[in-house]
C-alpha positions, 0 to 999 in steps of 0.5 A: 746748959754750958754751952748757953752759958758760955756763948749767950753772953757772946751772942748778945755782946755781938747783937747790941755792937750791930750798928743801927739807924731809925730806919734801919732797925736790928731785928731777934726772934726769942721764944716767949718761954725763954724768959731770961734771955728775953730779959738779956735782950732788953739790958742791952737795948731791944724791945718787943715788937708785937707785929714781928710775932709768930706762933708756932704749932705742931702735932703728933699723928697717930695715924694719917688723916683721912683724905680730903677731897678737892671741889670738881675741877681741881686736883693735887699736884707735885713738882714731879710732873711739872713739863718742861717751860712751865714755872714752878708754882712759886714762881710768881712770888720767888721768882723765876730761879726759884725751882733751881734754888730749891733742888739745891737744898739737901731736904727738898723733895719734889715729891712734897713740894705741893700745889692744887690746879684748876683744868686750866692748869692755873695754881689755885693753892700751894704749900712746900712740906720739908722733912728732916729723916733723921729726926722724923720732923715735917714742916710746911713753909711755905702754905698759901692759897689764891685770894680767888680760891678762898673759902673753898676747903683747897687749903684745908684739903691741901694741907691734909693731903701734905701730912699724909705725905709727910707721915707715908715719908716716916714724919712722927712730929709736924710743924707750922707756923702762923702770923699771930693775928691771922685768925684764918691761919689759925682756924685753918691749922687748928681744922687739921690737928695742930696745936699752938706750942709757944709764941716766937717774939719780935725784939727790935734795936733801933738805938745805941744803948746808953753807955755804948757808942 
């Protein structure tokens, strides 16, 4: 509580110093629960932005669902066994370097960096599951399915496939995060055990507040 007192102030000073223009926003993110720094916010000029909201979801398994399985003709895959030459799954929206960014981050394992493929070996849905040991909390960011391979169960059965792996890693505490709006995020995350735990909100500056220049 001390520290928040001391830096808050600081960090909102800094925020409403940022330049802005009309087209050039400055965005914050703010837990809908934090009521007083919501407030801050507003005293120095932001302002909700309901299309910048995401809600964040969670679960605590007490023991690894059971798996589920893929239509014919499709199978799980990882990043360990991808052959040389062959893009990573991300590529196609990361870009081309997106396999080396990657390994340069301390918590990625390949082992949980997921994809499903046809017999084709085209990527039908792919989710990147994070787990950070010392706290024993996984994460899925990114999960996304192919518009062709909607309404399938692929990402249903991905996404079960991801906490098993995450709980056989040691994950007691699991996340995700959706757009708030996307009713099939919802209804997917909700379909693998996780509950909403609280609302990340959108605040925007797009002027200088009174009395500032």
């Amino acid at each position: 509580a001390l520290v928040r007192a001391r830096a808050l102030p600081t960090a909102l000073a800094r925020l409403a110093a940022l330049p802005v223009a009309p087209d050039r926003p400055v965005y914050v993110a703010a837990d809908d629960r934090d009521r007083d720094v919501i407030r801050r916010l507003e005293t120095v000029g932001f302002r909700h932005d309901p299309d910048e909201e995401t809600v964040q979801m969670a679960q605590r398994p007490a023991f690894p669902p059971a798996p589920v399985p893929l239509p014919a003709g499709l199978r799980f895959d990882d990043d360990r066994s991808r052959p040389a030459g062959r893009p990573h799954h991300l590529a196609k929206r990361n870009g081309e370097h997106v396999a080396e960014r990657l390994r340069e981050c301390s918590l990625y394992r390949p082992d949980l960096d997921l994809c499903v493929r046809t017999a084709a070996d085209e990527v039908a849905a792919y989710c990147l599951c994070w787990l950070d040991p010392g706290n024993r909390v996984g994460l899925f960011e990114p999960v996304r399915t192919e518009d062709a391979y909607h309404r399938r169960g692929i990402g249903r059965a991905l996404m079960v496939e991801g906490i098993r792996r995450l709980i056989a890693a040691g994950a007691v505490l699991i996340k995700v995060s959706r757009d708030r709006f996307s009713d099939a995020a919802k209804g997917l995350y909700e379909g693998v055990g996780f509950v909403e735990a609280f609302a990340t909100l959108g605040y925007a500056r797009r002027s200088v507040p009174k009395g500032r220049s």
